[in-house]
Short mmCIF file of the C-alpha atoms (twelve columns), coordinates in Angstrom:
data_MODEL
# 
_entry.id   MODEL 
# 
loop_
_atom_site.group_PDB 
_atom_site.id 
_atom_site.type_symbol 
_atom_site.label_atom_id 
_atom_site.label_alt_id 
_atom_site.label_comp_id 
_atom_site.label_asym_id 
_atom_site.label_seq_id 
_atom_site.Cartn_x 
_atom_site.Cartn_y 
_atom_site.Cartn_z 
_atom_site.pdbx_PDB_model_num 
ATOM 1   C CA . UNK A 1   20.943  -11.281 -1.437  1 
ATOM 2   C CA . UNK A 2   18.025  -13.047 -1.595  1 
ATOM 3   C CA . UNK A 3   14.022  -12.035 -0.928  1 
ATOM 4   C CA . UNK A 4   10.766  -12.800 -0.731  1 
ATOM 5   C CA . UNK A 5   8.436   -10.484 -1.738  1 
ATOM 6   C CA . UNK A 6   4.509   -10.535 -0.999  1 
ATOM 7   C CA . UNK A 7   2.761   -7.806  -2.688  1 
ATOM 8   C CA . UNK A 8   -0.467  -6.908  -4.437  1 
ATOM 9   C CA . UNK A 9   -1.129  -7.976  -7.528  1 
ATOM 10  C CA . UNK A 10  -2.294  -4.177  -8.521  1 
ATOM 11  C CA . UNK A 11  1.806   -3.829  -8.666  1 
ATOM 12  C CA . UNK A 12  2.028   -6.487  -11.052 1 
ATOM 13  C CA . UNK A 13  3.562   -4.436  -13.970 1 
ATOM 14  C CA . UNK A 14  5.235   -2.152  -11.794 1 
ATOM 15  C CA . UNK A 15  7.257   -5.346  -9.758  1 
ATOM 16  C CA . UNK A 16  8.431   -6.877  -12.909 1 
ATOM 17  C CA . UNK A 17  10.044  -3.664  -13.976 1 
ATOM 18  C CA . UNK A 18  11.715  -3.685  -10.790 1 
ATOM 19  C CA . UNK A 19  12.545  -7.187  -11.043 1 
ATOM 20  C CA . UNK A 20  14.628  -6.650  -14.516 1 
ATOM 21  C CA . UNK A 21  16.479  -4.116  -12.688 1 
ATOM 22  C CA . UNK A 22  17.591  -5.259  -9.306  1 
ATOM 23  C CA . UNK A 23  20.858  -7.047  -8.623  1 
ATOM 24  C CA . UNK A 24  18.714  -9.394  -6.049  1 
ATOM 25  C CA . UNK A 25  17.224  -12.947 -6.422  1 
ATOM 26  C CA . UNK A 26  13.095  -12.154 -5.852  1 
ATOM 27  C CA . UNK A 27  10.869  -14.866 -5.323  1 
ATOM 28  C CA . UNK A 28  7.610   -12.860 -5.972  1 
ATOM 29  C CA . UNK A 29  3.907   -14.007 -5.071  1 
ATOM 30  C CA . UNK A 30  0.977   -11.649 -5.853  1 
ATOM 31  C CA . UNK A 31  -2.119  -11.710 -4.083  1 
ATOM 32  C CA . UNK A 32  -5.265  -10.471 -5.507  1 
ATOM 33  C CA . UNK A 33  -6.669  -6.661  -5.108  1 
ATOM 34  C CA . UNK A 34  -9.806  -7.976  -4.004  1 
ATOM 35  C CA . UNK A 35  -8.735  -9.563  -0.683  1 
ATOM 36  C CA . UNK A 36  -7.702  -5.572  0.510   1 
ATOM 37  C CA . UNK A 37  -11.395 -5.340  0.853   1 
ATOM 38  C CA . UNK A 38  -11.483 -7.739  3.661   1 
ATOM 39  C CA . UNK A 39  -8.445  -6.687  5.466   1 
ATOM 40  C CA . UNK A 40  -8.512  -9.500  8.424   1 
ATOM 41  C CA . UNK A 41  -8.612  -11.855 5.700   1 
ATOM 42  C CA . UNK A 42  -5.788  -10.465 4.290   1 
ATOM 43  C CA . UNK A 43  -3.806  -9.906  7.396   1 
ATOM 44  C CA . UNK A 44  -4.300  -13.894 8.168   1 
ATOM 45  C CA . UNK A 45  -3.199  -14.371 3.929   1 
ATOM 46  C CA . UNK A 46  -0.059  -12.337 4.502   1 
ATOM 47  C CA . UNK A 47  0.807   -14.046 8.010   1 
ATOM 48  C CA . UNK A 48  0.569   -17.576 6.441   1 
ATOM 49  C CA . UNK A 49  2.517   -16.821 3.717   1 
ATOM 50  C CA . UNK A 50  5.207   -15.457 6.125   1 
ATOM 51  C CA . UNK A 51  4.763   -18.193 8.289   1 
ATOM 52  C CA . UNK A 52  5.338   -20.501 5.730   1 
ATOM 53  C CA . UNK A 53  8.439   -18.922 3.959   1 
ATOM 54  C CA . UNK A 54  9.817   -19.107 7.887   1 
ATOM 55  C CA . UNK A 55  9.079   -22.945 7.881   1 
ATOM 56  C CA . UNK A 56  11.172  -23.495 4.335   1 
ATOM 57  C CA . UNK A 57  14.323  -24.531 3.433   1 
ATOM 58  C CA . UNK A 58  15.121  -21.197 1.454   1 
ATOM 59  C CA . UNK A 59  17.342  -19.126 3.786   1 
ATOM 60  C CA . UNK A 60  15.825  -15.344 2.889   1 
ATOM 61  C CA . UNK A 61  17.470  -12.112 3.715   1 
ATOM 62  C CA . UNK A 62  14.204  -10.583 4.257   1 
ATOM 63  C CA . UNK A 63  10.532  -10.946 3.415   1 
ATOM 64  C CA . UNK A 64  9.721   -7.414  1.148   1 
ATOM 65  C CA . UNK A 65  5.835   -6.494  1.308   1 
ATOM 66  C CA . UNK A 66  4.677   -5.174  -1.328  1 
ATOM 67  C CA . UNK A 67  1.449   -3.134  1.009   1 
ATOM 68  C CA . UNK A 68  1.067   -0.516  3.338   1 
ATOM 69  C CA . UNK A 69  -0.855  0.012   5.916   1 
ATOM 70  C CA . UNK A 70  -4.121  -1.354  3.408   1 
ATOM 71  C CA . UNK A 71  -6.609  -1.194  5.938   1 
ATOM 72  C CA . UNK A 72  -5.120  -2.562  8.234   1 
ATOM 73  C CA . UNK A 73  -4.281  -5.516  6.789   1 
ATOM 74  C CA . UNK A 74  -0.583  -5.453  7.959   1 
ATOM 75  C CA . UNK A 75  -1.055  -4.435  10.984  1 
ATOM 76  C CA . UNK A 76  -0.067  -7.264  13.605  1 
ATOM 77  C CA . UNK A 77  2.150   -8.867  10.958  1 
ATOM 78  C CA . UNK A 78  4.783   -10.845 12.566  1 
ATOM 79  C CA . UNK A 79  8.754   -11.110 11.565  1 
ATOM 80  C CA . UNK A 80  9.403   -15.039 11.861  1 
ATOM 81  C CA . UNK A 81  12.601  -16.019 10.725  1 
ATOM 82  C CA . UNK A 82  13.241  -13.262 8.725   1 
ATOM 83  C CA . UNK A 83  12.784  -9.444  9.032   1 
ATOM 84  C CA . UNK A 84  10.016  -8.111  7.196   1 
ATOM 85  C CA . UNK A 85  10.694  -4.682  5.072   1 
ATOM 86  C CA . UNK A 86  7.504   -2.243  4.371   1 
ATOM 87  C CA . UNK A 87  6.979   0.714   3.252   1 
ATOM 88  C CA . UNK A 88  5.896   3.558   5.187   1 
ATOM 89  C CA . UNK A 89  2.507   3.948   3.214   1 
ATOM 90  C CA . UNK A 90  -1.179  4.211   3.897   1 
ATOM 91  C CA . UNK A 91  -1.681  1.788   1.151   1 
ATOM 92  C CA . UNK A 92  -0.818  1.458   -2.723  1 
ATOM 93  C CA . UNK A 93  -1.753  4.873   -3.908  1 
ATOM 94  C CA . UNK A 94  2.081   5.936   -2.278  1 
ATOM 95  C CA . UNK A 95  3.514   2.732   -3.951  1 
ATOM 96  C CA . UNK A 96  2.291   4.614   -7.023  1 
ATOM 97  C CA . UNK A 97  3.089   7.587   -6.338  1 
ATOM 98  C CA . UNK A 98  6.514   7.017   -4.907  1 
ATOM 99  C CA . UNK A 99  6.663   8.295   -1.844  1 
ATOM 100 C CA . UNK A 100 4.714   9.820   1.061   1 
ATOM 101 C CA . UNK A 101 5.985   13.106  0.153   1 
ATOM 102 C CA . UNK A 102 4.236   12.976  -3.004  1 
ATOM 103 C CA . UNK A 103 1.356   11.216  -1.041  1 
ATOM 104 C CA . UNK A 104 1.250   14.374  1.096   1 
ATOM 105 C CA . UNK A 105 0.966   16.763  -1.302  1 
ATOM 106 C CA . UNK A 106 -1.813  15.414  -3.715  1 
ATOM 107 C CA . UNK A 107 -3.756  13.008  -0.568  1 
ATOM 108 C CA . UNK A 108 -3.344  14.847  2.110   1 
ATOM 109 C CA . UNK A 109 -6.648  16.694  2.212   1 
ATOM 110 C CA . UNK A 110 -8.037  14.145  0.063   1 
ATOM 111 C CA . UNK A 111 -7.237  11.279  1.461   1 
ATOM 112 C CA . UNK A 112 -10.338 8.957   0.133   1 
ATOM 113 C CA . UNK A 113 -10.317 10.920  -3.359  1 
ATOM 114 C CA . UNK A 114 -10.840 8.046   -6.185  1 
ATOM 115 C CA . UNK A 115 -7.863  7.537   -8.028  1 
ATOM 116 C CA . UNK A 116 -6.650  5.250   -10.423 1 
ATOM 117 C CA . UNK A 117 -3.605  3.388   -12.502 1 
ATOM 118 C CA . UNK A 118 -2.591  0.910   -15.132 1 
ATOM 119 C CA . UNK A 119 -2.124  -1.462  -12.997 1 
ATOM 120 C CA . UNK A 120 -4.534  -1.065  -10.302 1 
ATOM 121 C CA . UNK A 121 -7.541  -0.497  -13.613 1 
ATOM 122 C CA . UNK A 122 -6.753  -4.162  -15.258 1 
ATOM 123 C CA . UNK A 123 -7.220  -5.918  -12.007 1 
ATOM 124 C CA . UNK A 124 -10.159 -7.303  -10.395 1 
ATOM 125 C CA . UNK A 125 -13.868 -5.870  -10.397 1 
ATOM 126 C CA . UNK A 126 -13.267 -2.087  -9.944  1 
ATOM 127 C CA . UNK A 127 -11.213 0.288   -11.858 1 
ATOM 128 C CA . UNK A 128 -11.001 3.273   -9.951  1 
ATOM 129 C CA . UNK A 129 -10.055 2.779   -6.507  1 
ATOM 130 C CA . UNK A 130 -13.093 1.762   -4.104  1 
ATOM 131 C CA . UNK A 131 -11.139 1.898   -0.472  1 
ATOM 132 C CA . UNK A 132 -10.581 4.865   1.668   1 
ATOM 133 C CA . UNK A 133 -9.470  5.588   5.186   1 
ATOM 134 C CA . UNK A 134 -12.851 4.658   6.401   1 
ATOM 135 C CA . UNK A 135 -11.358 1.402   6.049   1 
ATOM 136 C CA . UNK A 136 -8.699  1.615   8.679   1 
ATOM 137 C CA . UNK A 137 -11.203 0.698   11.412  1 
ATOM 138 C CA . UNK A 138 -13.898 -1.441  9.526   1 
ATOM 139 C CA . UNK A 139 -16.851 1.231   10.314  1 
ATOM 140 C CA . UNK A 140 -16.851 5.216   11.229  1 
ATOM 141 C CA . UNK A 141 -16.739 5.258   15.186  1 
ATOM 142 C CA . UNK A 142 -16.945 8.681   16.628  1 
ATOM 143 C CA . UNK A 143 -13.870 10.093  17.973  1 
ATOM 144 C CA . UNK A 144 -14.411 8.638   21.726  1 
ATOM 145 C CA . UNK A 145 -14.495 5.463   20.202  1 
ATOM 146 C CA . UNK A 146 -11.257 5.664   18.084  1 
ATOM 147 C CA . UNK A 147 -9.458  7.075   20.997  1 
ATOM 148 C CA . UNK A 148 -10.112 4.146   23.050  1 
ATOM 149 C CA . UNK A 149 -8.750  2.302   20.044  1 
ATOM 150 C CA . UNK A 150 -5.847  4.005   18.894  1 
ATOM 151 C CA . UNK A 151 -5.238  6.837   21.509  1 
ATOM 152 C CA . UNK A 152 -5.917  10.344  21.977  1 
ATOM 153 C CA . UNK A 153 -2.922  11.699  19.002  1 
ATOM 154 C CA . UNK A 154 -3.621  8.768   16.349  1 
ATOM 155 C CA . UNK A 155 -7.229  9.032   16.896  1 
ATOM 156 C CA . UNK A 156 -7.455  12.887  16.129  1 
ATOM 157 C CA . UNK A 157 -5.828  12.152  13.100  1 
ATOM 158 C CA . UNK A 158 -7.892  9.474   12.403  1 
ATOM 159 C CA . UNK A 159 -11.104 11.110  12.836  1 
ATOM 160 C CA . UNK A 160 -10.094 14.392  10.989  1 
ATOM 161 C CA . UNK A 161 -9.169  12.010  8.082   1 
ATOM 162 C CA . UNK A 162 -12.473 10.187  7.818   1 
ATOM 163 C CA . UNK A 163 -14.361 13.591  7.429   1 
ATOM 164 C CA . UNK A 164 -12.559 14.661  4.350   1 
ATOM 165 C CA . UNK A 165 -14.635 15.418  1.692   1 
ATOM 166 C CA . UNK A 166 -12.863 14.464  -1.529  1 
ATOM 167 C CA . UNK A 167 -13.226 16.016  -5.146  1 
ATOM 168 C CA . UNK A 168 -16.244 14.122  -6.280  1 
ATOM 169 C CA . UNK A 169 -16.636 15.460  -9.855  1 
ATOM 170 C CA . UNK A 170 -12.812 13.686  -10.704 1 
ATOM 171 C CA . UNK A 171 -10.932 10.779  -10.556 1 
ATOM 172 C CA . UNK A 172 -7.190  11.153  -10.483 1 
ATOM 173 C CA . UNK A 173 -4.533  9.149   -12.898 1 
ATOM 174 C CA . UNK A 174 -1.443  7.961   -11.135 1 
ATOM 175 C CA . UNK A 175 0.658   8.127   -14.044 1 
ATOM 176 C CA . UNK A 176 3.851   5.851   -13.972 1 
ATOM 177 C CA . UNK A 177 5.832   6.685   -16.525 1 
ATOM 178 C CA . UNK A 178 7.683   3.201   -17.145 1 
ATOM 179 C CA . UNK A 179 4.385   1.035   -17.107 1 
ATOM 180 C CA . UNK A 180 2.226   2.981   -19.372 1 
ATOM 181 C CA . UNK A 181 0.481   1.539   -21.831 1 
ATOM 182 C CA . UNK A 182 -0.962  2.922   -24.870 1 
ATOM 183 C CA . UNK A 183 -4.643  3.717   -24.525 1 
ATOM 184 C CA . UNK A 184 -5.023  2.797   -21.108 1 
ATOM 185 C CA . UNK A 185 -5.586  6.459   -20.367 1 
ATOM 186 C CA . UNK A 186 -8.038  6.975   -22.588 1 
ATOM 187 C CA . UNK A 187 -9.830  4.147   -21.884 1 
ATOM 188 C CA . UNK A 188 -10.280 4.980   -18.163 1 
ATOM 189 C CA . UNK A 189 -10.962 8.397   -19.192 1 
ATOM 190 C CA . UNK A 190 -14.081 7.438   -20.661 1 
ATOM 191 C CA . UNK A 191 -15.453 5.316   -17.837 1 
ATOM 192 C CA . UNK A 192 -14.762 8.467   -15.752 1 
ATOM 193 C CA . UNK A 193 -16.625 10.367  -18.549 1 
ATOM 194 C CA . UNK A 194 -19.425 7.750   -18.299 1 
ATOM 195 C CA . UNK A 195 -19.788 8.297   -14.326 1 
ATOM 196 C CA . UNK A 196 -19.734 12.517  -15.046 1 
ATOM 197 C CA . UNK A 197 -16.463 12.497  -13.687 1 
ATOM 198 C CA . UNK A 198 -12.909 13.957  -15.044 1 
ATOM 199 C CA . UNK A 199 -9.810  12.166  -15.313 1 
ATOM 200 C CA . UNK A 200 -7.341  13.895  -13.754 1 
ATOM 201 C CA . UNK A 201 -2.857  13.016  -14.415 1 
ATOM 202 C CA . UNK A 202 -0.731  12.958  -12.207 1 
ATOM 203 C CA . UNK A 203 2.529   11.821  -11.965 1 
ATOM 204 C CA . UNK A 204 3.294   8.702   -10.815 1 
ATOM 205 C CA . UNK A 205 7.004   6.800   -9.746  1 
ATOM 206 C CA . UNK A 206 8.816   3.720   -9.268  1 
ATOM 207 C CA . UNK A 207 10.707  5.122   -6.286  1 
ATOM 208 C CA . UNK A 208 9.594   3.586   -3.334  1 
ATOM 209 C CA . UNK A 209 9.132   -0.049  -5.334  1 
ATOM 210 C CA . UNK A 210 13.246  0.110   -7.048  1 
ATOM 211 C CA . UNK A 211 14.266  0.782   -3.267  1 
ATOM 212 C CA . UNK A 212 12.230  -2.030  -2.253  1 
ATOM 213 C CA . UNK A 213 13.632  -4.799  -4.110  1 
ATOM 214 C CA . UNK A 214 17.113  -3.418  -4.807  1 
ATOM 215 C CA . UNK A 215 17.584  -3.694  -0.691  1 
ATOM 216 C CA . UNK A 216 17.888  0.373   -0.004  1 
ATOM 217 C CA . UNK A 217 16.112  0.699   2.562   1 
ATOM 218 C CA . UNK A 218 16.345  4.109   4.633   1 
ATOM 219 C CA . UNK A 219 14.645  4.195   7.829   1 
ATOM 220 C CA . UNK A 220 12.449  7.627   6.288   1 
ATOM 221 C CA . UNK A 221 10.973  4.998   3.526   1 
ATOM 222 C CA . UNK A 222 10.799  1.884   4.770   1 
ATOM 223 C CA . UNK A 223 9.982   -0.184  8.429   1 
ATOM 224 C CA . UNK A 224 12.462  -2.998  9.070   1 
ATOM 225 C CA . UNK A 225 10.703  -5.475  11.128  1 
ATOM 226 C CA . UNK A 226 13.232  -7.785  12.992  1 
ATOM 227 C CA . UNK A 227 12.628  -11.221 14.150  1 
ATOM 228 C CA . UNK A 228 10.075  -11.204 16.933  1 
ATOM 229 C CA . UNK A 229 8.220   -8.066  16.246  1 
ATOM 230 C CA . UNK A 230 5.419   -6.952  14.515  1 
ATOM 231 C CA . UNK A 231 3.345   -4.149  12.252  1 
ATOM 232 C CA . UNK A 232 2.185   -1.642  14.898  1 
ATOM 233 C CA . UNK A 233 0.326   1.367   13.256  1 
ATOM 234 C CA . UNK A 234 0.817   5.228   13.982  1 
ATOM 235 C CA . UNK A 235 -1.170  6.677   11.655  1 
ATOM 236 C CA . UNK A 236 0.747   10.125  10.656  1 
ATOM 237 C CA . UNK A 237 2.038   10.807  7.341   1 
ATOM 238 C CA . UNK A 238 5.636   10.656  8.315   1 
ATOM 239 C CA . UNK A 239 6.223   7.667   9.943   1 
ATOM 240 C CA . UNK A 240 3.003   5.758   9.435   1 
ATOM 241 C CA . UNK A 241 3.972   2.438   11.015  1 
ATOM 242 C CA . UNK A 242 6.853   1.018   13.524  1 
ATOM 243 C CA . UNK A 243 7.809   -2.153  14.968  1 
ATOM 244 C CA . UNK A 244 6.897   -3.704  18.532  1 
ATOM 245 C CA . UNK A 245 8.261   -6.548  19.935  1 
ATOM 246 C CA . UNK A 246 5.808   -9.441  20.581  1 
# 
C-alpha cells in the first residue's frame, strides 16, 4: 500500500524509525510545532495539504495524520479522495506515550502538566511543552458557554479538565526508548533545574506511530475517516474523536 502521511514535525525522529520498519511506501511531510499554537491556522494547513494530495496524480490508500485532536486543529478535517486515519489522541503527548491507556494513567488528572521529549525539545522555540487543554476552545468559557458549544456530556468534561491543577514543581520526560539520544536528558534536566523544576521519566512508546504507518489500524486506536466525512470531536478519553458525514 501506499500513504500519505501529514504529521508534526515534533515526531520527526520517531516517524523515520517507523519508516525503516514498515512494509508501506510513505510519502511523509512535517509541519512545524509552532503552527499547533494557532490551531485554525493549522486546521486550514492540514486541509490544503489534503486537498491537494486529493487533486494529484498519486492514487493513495489513505492520508495517515500524524496529530490528534491538537487543539482543535483537526477538527472539521475533511476525507477527499482518500480516507484519512488518526489517532484517537488529545494531541502528541499520547503519540509519545503510545496510547491513551498510558495517556490515562499519567494525564488524566494532569492533563496540562508540562512534559517533554527528544523530539518535541529540539524543535522550535519551547522545550517543554507550552499547550494544554485550555487550548481546545481558544479561551476558558464557563461551563454554560462550553455547553452551548459542545453539549451538556462533552462540556462537563471539558470544563472539569480546564480546572486541573497540574504538578507545577516538575516537568515530565516522555522517554522513547528507540529515539533516545545521549545527553538529551540531561540537558533538559538542567533547564528544568534552571526554572526550579524536576525532571521527571517516564516511559515513552512507538506503539500508536508503528500501527500508524504499518496500516493496523483497530477501531480502539485509530478513526478511519471515509470519503465525505470529517474530524468531529467527543472529547472523552476513550474514543476522543469520530467521523460525520458532511
Amino acid at each position: 500500500m501506499r500513504f500519505k502521511l501529514l504529521a508534526c514535525d515534533v515526531l520527526t525522529r520517531e516517524v523515520g524509525y517507523c519508516l525503516f520498519r514498515t512494509p508501506h511506501t510513505v510519502d511523509p511531510v512535517f509541519t512545524e510545532k509552532g503552527e499547533h499554537n494557532v490551531p485554525g491556522r493549522l486546521r486550514e494547513l492540514l486541509q490544503g495539504q489534503i486537498d491537494a494530495v486529493a487533486a494529484g496524480e498519486i492514487p493513495y490508500d489513505a492520508v495517515l495524520l500524524g496529530y490528534g485532536l491538537c487543539g482543535n486543529a483537526t477538527l472539521g478535517l475533511r476525507a477527499r479522495r482518500f480516507p484519512l486515519v488518526i489517532p484517537r489522541a488529545h494531541d502528541c503527548t499520547t503519540l509519545f506515550l503510545g496510547s491513551k491507556e498510558a495517556f490515562k494513567e499519567h494525564f488524566a488528572d494532569n492533563p496540562s502538566q508540562t512534559w517533554a521529549s527528544t523530539g518535541y525539545s529540539e524543535r522550535g522555540a519551547s522545550v517543554f511543552s507550552d499547550a494544554s487543554t485550555r487550548e481546545w476552545t481558544g479561551s476558558t468559557p464557563d461551563l454554560a458557554k462550553l455547553v452551548e458549544i459542545y453539549g451538556e456530556e462533552n462540556a462537563k468534561y471539558i470544563y472539569e479538565t480546564m480546572n486541573v491543577t497540574h504538578d507545577s514543581g516538575s516537568v515530565w520526560f516522555i522517554d522513547v526508548p528507540e529515539t533516545r539520544c545521549a545527553g538529551v536528558f540531561e540537558r533538559v534536566e538542567a533547564l528544568a533545574a534552571g526554572e526550579g523544576k524536576e525532571l521527571r521519566r517516564i516511559a515513552g512508546s512507538l506503539r500508536l506511530l508503528e500501527g500508524l504507518l504499518s496500516g493496523d489500524w483497530p477501531e480502539a486506536d485509530y478513526l478511519v475517516v471515509p470519503p465525505g466525512h470529517e474530524v468531529e470531536g467527543v472529547y472523552d478519553l476513550d474514543e476522543v474523536i469520530r467521523a460525520r458525514p458532511v
